[in-house]
C-alpha positions as CSV (number, residue, x, y, z in Angstrom):
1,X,85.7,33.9,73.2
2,X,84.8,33.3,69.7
3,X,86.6,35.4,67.3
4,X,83.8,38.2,66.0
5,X,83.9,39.4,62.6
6,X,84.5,43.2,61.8
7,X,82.4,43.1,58.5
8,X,79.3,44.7,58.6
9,X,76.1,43.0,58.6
10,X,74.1,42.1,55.8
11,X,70.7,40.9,55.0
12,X,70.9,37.5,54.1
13,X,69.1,34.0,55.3
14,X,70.2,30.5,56.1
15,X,69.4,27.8,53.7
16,X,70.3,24.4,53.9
17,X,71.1,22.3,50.9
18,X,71.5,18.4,50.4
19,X,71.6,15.2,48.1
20,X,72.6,11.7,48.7
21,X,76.2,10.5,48.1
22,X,78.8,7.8,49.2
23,X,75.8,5.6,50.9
24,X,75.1,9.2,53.0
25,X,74.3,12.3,52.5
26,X,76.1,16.0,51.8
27,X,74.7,19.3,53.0
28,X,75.8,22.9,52.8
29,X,74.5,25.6,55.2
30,X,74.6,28.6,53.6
31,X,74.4,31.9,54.9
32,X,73.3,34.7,51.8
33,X,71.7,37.4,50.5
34,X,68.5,36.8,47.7
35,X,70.9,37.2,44.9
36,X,72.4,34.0,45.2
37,X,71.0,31.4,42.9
38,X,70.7,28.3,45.3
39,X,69.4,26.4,42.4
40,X,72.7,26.8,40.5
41,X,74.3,25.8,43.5
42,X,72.5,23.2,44.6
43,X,73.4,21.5,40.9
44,X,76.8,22.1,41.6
45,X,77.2,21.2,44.3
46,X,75.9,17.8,43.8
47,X,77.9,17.4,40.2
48,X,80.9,17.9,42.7
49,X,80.8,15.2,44.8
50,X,79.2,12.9,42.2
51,X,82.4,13.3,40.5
52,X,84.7,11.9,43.5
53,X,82.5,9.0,43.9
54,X,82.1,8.5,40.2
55,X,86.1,8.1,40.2
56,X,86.6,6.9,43.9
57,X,83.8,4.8,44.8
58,X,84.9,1.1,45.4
59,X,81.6,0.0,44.7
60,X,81.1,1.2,41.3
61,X,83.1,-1.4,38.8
62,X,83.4,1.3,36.3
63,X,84.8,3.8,38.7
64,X,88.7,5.6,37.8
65,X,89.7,3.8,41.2
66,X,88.4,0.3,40.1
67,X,90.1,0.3,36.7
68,X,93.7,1.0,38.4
69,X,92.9,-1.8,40.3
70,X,92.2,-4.1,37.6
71,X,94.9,-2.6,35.5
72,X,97.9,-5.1,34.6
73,X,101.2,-4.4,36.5
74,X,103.6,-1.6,35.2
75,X,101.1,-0.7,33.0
76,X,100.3,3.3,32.5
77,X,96.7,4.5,33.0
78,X,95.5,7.4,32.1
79,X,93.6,9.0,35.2
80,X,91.5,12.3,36.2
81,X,93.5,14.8,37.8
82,X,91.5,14.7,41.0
83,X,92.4,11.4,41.7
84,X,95.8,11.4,41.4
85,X,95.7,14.5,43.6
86,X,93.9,12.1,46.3
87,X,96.2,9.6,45.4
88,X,99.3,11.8,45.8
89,X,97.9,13.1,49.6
90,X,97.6,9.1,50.4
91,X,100.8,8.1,49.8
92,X,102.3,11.1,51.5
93,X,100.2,10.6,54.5
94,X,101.0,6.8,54.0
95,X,105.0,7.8,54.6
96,X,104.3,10.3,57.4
97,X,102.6,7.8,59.0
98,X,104.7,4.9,58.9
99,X,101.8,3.1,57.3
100,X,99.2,3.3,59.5
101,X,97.3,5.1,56.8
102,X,97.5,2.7,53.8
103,X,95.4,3.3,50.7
104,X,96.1,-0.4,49.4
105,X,93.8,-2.0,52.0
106,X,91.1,-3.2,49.1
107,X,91.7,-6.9,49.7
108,X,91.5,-6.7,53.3
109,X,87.8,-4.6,53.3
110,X,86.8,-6.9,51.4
111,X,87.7,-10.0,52.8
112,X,86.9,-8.9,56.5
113,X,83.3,-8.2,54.9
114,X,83.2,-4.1,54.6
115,X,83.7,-4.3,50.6
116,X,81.3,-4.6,47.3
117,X,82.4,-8.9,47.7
118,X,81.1,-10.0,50.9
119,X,78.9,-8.9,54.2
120,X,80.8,-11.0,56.3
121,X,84.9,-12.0,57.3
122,X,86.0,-14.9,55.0
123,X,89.1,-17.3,56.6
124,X,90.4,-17.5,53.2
125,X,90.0,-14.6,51.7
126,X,91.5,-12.9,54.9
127,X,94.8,-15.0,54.4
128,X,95.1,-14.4,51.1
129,X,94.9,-10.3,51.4
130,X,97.4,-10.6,53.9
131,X,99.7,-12.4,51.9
132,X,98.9,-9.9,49.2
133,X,99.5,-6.7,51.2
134,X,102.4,-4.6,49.9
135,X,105.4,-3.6,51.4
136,X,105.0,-0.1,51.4
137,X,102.1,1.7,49.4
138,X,104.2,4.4,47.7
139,X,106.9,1.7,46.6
140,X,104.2,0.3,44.7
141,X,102.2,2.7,43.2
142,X,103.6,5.4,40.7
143,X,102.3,8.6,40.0
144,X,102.7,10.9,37.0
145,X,101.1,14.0,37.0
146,X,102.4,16.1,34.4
147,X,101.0,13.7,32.1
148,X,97.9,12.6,34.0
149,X,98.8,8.8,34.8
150,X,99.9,6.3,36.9
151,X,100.8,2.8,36.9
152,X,101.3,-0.3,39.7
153,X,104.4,-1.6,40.1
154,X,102.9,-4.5,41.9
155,X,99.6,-6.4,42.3
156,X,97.6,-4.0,44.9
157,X,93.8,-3.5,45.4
158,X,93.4,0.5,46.5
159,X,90.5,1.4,48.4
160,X,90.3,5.5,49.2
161,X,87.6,5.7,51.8
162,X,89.6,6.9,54.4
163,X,90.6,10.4,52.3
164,X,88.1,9.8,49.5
165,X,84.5,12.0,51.7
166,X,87.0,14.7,53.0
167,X,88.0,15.4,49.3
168,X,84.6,15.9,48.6
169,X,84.0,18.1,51.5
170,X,87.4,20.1,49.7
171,X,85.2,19.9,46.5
172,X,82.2,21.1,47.7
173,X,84.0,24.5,49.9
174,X,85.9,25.2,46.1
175,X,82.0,25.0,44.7
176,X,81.0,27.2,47.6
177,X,83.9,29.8,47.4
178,X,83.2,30.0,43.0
179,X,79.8,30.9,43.5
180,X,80.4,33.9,46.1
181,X,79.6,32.3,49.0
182,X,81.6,34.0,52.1
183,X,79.9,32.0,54.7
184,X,78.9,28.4,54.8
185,X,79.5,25.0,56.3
186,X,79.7,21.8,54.1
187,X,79.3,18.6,55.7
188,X,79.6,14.5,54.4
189,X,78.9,12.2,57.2
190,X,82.1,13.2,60.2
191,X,83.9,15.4,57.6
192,X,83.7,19.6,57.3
193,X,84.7,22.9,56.3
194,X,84.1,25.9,57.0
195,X,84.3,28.9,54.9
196,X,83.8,31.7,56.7
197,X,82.2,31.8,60.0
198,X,78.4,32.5,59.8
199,X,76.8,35.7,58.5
200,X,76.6,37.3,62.3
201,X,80.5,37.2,63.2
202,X,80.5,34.2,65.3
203,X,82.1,30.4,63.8
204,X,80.3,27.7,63.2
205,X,79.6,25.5,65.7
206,X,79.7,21.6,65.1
207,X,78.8,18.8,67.3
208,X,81.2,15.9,67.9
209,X,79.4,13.0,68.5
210,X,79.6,11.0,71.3
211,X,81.2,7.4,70.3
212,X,78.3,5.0,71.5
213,X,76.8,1.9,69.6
214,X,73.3,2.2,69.0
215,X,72.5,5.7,69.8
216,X,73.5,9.5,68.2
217,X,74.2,11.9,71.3
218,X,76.3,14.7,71.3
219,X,79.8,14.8,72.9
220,X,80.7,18.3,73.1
221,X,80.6,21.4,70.6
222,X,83.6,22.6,68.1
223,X,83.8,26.0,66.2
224,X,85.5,26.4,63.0
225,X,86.1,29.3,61.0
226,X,87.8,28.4,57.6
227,X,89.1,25.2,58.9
228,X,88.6,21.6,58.3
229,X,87.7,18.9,60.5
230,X,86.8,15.3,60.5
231,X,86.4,12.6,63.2
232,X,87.2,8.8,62.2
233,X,85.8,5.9,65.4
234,X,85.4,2.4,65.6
235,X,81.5,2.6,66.7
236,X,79.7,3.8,63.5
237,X,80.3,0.9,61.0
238,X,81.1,-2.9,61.9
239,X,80.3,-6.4,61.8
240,X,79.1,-8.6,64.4
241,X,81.0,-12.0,64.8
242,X,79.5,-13.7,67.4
243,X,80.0,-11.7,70.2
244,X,82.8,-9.8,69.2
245,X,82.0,-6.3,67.1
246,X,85.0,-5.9,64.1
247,X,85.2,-2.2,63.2
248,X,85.4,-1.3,59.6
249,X,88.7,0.4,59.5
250,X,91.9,-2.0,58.5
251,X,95.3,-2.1,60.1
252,X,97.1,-3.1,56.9
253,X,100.0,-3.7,59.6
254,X,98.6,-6.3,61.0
255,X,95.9,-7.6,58.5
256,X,92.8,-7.0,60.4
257,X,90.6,-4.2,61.8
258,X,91.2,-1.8,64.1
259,X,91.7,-3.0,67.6
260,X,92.4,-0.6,70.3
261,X,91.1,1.1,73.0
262,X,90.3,4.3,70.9
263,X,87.0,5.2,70.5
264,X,87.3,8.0,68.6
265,X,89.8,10.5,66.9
266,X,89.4,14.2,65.4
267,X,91.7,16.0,63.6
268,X,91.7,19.9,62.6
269,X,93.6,20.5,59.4
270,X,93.3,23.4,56.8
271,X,91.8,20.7,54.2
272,X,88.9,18.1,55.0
273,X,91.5,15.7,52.7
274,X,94.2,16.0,55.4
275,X,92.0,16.0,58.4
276,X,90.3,12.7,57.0
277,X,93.6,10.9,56.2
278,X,95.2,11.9,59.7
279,X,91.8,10.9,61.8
280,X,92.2,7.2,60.2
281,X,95.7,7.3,60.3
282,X,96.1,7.9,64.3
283,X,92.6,5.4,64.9
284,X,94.8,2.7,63.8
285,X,98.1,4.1,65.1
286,X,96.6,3.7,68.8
287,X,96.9,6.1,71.4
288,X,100.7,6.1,72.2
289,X,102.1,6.0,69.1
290,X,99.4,8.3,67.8
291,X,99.6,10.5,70.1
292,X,103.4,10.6,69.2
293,X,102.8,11.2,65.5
294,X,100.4,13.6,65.9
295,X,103.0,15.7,68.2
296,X,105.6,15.2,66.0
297,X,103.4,16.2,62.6
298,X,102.1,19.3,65.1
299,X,98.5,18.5,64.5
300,X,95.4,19.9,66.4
301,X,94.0,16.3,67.6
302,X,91.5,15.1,70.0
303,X,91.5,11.5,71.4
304,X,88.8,10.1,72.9
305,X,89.7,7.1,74.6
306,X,88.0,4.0,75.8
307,X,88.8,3.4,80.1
308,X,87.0,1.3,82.7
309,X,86.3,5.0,84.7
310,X,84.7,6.1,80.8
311,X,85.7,7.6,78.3
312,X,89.1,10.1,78.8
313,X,90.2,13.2,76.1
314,X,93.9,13.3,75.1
315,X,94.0,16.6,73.0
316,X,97.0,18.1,71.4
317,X,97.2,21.6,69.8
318,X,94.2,23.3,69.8
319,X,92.7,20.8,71.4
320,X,95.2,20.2,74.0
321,X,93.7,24.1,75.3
322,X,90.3,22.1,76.4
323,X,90.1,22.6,80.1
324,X,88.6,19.2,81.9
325,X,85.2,19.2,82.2
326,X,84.6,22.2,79.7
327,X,82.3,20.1,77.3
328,X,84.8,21.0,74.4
329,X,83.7,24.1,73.5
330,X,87.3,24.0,71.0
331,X,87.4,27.7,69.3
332,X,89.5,27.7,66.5
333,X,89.6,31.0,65.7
């Protein structure tokens, strides 16, 4: 049963705020009493994730994330501190992972046609990112944080939207928890955290969708309560080649996108930084050695997997509690 709060009740409503961002949207669902000034908020909130994509965006030249990627080799830059905390969080993720999560994928999202360059995979661009491809992500890339820097110590195009929408979700809950707000969802597109559970005891409940091309249904129902989550598939953003459908997330191991028989892949995680990282990080990983990772790292984690029969949950963790045929229902308090 969901976890009930002991506070006592309070008068307060639900208001729901949101903006555009990252080629989505963000919303907050607050629950509060009349003394809260949602306009303040609302302002905030949206300065807060402006910022990450104002440093992170791949799409905006002038972005903190674009200069590193022009910036010579060996060279110190000078960068914000919240993205050389994202950076940080990648490369770590990067190691535990044995590079399936790797933040210098640029080259390849572009060339397959899911960057700013083209709409559509280019032979030649695609042979020359692979060529390009580091070794290993945090053998190349240098971080100083004491004095607010970093510096390449090889030619490498970074690209952060794998980590770069759960940050902001971080961003926005720190907004949230500076204004007074006990109880409150924030949401960008598959990525969110709780603070609190709602205003009448019980957590908040969040819909996992169900990974189908073509149409939003939900897949089952997950409550959090001061948790993270996010859910990274292979059926929301692609390109059609011919027949074939490319997702948009890269294997840097192999130099192309994902392809595997996992559909989707959700991941609990006290942050929405970690949970996002670790969702794309065990996509491409696959099933097997996913599953492995995610045992061995002792995430919650929630595969669901492509079959002839349909689709089949692995879960580990909290997940791994689902009874068959429950409809989710994941309580994570």
């Amino acid at each position: 049963m969901p976890k009930m709060s002991s506070e006592p009740a309070v008068p307060c409503k639900r208001t729901t705020l949101h903006g555009p961002t990252m080629g989505t949207r963000w919303s907050a669902s607050v629950d509060a009493d009349n003394t809260l000034d949602m306009a303040a908020l609302h302002q905030d909130l949206a300065a807060a994730v402006e910022q990450v994509d104002e440093q992170m965006s791949p799409w905006k030249p002038d972005s903190d994330l674009m200069r590193l990627n022009r910036a010579p080799v060996d060279d110190w830059l000078e960068l914000p501190a919240e993205i050389l905390k994202v950076l940080g969080c990648a490369l770590d993720v990067h190691r535990l992972s044995a590079g399936t999560f790797d933040p210098c994928v640029g080259a390849l999202v572009n060339a397959w046609g899911f960057g700013a360059v083209r709409d559509a995979p280019d032979a030649q661009a695609i042979r020359a990112a692979r060529q390009s491809m580091p070794r290993a992500a945090h053998g190349c890339l240098e971080l100083d944080g004491p004095k607010g820097r970093a510096r390449k110590r090889a030619p490498l195009q970074l690209d952060l939207c794998g980590i770069a929408k759960g940050y902001a979700v971080d961003r926005m809950e720190t907004v949230l928890r500076q204004h007074g707000v006990r109880h409150a969802l924030a949401a960008l597109d598959g990525e969110l955290r709780a603070v609190g559970g709602q205003a009448c005891g019980v957590p908040w409940a969040v819909a996992l969708e169900r990974p189908e091309d073509g149409r939003r249904a939900v897949y089952g129902v997950i409550e959090l309560e001061d948790l993270a989550v996010a859910t990274s598939g292979d059926y929301r953003r692609y390109v059609k080649v011919g027949d074939a459908r490319i997702a948009h997330t890269m294997d840097a191991r192999r130099g192309a996108p994902v392809n595997n028989a996992v559909a989707s892949v959700t991941v609990l995680a006290p942050t929405c930084m970690q949970a996002d990282a670790w969702a794309t990080a065990l996509l491409v990983a696959g099933s097997d050695e996913g599953l492995a990772m995610a045992q061995r790292m002792g995430l919650d984690v929630l595969f669901l997997l492509r079959r002839a029969e349909g689709l089949v949950e692995v879960g580990l963790g909290r997940f791994g509690r689902i009874a068959e045929g429950s409809n989710l229902a994941c309580h994570t308090s």
